[in-house]
N, C-alpha and C positions, 0 to 999 in steps of 0.2 A: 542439092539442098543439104545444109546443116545440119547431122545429128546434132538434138536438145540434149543438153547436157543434164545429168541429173542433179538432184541436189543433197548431197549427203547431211543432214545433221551431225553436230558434233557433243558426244556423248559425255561426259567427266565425270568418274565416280572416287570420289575422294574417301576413304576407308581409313580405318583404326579403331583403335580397340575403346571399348568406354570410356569416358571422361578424358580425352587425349586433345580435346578444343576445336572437334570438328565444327561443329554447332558454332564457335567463338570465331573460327579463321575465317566460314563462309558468311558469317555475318560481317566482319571487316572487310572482306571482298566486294559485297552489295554496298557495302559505305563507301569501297574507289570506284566505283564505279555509278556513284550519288545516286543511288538510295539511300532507304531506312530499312534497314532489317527488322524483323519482325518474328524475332522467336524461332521456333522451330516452321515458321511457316514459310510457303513457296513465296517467292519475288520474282514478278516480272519486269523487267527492263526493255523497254519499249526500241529504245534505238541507241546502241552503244553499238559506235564503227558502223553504223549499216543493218547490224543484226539483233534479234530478239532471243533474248536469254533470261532463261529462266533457274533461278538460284533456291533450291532446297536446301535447308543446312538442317532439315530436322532429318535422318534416315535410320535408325537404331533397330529395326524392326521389318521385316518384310513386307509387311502389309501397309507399313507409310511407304516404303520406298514405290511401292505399287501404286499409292493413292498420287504419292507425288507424279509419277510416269503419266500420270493418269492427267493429271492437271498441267504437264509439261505439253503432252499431244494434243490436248484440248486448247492451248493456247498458241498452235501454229509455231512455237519457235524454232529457231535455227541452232539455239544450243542450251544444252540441258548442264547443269553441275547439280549432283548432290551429294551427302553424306552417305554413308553406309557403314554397319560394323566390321571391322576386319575384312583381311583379303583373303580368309577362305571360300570365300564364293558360296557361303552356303547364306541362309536369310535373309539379310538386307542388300549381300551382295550377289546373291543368287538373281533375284529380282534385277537386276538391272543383266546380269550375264543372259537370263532366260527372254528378254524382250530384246537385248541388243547385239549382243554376242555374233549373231550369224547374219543380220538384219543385211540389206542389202543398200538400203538408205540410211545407214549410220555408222558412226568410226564411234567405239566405247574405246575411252582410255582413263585407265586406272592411275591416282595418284593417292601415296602412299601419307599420311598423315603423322610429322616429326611429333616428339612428345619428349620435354622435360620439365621435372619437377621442380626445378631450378630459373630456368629460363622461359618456362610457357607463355609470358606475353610476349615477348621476344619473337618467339616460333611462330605462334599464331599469327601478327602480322607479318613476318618474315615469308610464311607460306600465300597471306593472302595477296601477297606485293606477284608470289612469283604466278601463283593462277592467271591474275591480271595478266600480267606477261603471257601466259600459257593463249589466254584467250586473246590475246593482242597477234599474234606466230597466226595461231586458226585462221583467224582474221584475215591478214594479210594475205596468206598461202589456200584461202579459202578452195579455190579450182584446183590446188597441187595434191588436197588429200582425198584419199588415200595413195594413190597410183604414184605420186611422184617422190615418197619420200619410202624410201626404205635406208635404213641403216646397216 
């Protein structure tokens, strides 16, 4: 008999500092992957490739990132993104470190948010094209993670 394989979620916390267009990138992500964004609030995607994801772009604050987690488990999905302030890991990112970090059912991977003053829409779609991507890889290599990929 076949061990059941388990099924890890995949986790994405996208971090930067204030006003850097996290809110702005994760909402142009929910738009390629046709939705409507909707502010700082969660978005669920019903069936994109096969899987259920759930897109927060509002996260500045520990206790949204909480409520977001909150609403991401509540909705069964298979993969979480949301915003978070900086990657010190302490408040908004702490909250996703202290629920995912060690989890046994989840890969968290942290992705850094570009920021120019100059170029900010540029960037912002520029990063929401590569998420898409990011979550296109997941996708595909869905049974290969974590165990098959080290660098």
């Amino acid at each position: 008999m076949e061990e059941e394989k388990k099924v890890i979620r995949k986790i994405i916390g996208l971090y930067g500092r204030k006003n850097s267009g996290k809110t702005t990138t994760l909402n142009l992500l929910i738009e390629l992957l046709g939705e409507k964004g909707k502010g700082d609030d969660p978005v669920t995607i019903e069936n994109y490739r096969g899987k259920k994801i759930v897109i927060s772009p509002g996260g500045d604050t520990k206790a949204i990132v909480q409520k977001n987690i909150k609403f991401f488990e509540d909705q069964k999905a298979d993969i979480f993104v949301t915003a978070t302030r900086n990657g010190d890991r302490t408040g908004s990112s702490k909250a996703l470190d202290d629920r995912y970090k060690k989890a046994h059912d989840a890969l968290l991977i942290w992705f850094g948010k570009n920021h120019s003053t100059s170029l900010g829409k540029m960037i912002n779609v520029m990063q929401a094209k590569e998420l898409r991507a990011l979550l296109d890889l997941l996708i595909e290599e869905w049974d290969n993670y974590p165990e098959k990929w080290s660098y």
